[in-house]
C-alpha positions, -999 to +999 in steps of 0.1 A: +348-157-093+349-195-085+327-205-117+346-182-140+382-199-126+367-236-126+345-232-159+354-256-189+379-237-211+370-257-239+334-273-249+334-307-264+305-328-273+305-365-281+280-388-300+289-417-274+305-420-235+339-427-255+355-418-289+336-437-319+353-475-325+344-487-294+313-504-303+303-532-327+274-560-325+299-581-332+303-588-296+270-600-293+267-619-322+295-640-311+283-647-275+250-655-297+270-678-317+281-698-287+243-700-274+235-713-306+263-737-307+257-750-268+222-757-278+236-781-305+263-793-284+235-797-255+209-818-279+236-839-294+251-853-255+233-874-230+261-870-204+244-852-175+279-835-166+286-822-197+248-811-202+251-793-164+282-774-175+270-763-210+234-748-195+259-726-171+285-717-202+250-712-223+235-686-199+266-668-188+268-666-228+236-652-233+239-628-205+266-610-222+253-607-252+220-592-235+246-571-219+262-558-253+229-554-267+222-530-239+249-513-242+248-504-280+214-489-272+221-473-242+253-458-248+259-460-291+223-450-308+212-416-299+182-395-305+189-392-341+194-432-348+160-437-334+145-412-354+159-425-388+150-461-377+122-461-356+120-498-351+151-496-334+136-494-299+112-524-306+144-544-323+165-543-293+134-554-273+126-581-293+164-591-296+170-589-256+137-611-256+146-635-279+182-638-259+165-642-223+142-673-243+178-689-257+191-688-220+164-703-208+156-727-235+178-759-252+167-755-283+188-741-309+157-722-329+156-700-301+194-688-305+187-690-344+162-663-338+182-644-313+212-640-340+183-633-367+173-604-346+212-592-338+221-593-372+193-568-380+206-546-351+245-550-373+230-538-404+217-504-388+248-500-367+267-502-399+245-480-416+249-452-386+286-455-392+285-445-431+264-414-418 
């Protein structure tokens, strides 16, 4: 009697944990932008202060966008994502990689390649969206 009177009167499904919309790489992209742009800033200054302050701006930076990686491939691309794009899973590796080596590095190659790698994981996200 309990399960009948507490059972769902309605069955919904959902491709994410909230309505479609919430997500977009753009979030990452620009915390990548402003690892790439520290670096620069980082390589062009010799004051110690300012090069103290921009390696914690520069990791806090790169740690979102590690987190907002994670997210979109976590909680965005399902099952049937990773089945049209199988490189997906080995992407967002290589992209959380390459975003742990611009955190821990100075040089601005390293958030190049990071933004390289996120604007690979944009075009597929864009792609899922059309579908």
């Amino acid at each position: 009697m309990f399960s009948r009177l507490f059972a769902p009167k309605v069955k919904v499904s959902a491709h994410c944990d909230l309505p479609c919309g919430v997500y977009d790489p753009a979030q990452a992209r620009i915390e990548a932008e402003s690892v790439k742009a520290i670096q620069e800033k980082y390589q062009a200054n010799e004051d110690a202060d300012f090069r103290a302050r921009a390696l914690i701006i520069k990791e806090q930076r790169a740690e979102l966008a590690k987190h907002h990686v994670s997210v979109l491939w976590s909680d965005y691309f399902k099952a049937p994502h990773f089945e049209k794009y199988p490189q997906l899973h080995q992407l967002v590796n290589d992209t959380l990689k390459a975003l742990s080596a611009a955190k821990g590095s100075n040089d601005p190659k390293t958030g190049e390649k990071a933004l390289e790698l996120i604007a690979e994981i944009d075009k597929i996200f864009w792609e899922t969206k059309k579908a």
